[in-house]
C-alpha positions in Angstrom: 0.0 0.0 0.0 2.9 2.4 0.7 4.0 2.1 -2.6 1.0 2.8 -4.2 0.5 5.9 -2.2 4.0 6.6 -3.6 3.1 6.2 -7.1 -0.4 8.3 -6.4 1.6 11.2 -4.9 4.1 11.7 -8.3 1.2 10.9 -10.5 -1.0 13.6 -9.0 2.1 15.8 -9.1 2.7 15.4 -12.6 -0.8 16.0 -13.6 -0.7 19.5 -11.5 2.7 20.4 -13.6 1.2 19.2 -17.4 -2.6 19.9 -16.8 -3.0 23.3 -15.6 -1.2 26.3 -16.4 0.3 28.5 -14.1 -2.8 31.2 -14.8 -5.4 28.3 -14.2 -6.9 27.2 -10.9 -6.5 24.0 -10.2 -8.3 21.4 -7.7 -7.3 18.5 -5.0 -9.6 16.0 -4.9 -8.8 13.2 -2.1 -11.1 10.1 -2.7 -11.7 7.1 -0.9 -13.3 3.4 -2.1 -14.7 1.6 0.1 -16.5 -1.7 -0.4 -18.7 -3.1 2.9 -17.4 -0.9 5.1 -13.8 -1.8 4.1 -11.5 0.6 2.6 -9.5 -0.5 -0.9 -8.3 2.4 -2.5 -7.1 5.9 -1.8 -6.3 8.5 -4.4 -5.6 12.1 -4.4 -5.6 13.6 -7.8 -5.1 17.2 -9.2 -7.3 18.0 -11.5 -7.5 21.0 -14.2 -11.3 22.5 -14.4 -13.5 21.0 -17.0 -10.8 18.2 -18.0 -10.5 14.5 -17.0 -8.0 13.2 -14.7 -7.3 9.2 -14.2 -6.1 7.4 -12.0 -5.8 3.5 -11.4 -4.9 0.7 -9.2 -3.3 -2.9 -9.5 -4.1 -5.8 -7.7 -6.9 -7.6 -6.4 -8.4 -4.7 -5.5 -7.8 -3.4 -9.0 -9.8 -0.2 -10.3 -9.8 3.1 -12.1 -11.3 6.4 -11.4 -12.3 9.4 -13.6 -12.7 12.6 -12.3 -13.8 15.5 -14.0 -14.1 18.5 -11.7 -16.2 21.7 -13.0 -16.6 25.0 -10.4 -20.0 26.2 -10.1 -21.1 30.1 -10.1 -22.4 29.5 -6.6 -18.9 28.6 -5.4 -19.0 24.8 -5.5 -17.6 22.2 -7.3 -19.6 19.5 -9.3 -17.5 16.7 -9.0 -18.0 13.8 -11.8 -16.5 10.1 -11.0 -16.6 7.1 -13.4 -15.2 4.4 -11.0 -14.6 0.8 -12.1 -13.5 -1.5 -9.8 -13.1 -5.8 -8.6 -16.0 -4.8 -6.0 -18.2 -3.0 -8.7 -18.5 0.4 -10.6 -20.6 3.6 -10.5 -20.8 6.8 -12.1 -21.8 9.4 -9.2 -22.2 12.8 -9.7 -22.0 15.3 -6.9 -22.0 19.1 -5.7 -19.5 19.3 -3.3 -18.6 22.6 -1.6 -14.6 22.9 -1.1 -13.3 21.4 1.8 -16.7 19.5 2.7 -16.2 16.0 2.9 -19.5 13.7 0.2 -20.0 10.8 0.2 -22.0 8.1 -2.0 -22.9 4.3 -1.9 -24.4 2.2 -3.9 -24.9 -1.6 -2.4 -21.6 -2.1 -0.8 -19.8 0.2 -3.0 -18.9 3.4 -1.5 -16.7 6.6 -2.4 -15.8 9.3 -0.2 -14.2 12.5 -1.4 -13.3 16.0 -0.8 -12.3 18.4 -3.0 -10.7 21.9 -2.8 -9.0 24.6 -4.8 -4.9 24.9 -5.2 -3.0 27.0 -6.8 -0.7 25.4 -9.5 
C-alpha cells in the first residue's frame, strides 16, 4: 500500500505540472473506495477544471477512477466520478462545496471525497 500511495503522490504531481497552467486554478480531490465498510483504495488527484484526470490501481483490488471536476457560479464544485473497480462500478455525480467532505454508496460500493482549490 505504501508504494501505491508513492506512485499516487508523483502521479497527481505530474498531472498538477502538465494539466494546468500557471494562470489556471487547479483542484485537489482526495477520494476514498470503500466496499462493505472496508477501505480498498485511496487516491488524491489534481485535476485542471472542465478536463478528465485518471487514476488507477493494481491488484486484487484493482480499479480506475475518472474525475472531471467543474466549479459552479455559486462557489462549489460539481464533481463527476466514473469508477470501475473488482467490487463494482458507478458513475456518481456530486456538488461538493470545497473542503466538505461527500460521500456516495451504492450496495456495498462506496466513495468518499473532498475536494478543494490549489493553486498550480
Amino acid at each position: 500500500m505504501h508504494a501505491f500511495r508513492v506512485l499516487a503522490v508523483f502521479a497527481a504531481t505530474l498531472l498538477m505540472a502538465f494539466s494546468a497552467s500557471a494562470d489556471d486554478e487547479a483542484y485537489r480531490v482526495e477520494t476514498r473506495l470503500l466496499e462493505s465498510d472496508r477501505q480498498f483504495a485511496q487516491a488524491v488527484l489534481i485535476v485542471a477544471p472542465n478536463t478528465r484526470a485518471t487514476m488507477a490501481g493494481g491488484g486484487d483490488d484493482f480499479y480506475t477512477l475518472d474525475v472531471v471536476v467543474t466549479p459552479l457560479d455559486d462557489g462549489n464544485l460539481k464533481v463527476e466520478f466514473v469508477l470501475d473497480s473488482a467490487h463494482g462500478a458507478m458513475t456518481p455525480t456530486v456538488i461538493a462545496e470545497p473542503y466538505k467532505p461527500v460521500s456516495v454508496s451504492t450496495g456495498g460500493l462506496a466513495l468518499k471525497m473532498v475536494a478543494r482549490p490549489v493553486q498550480s
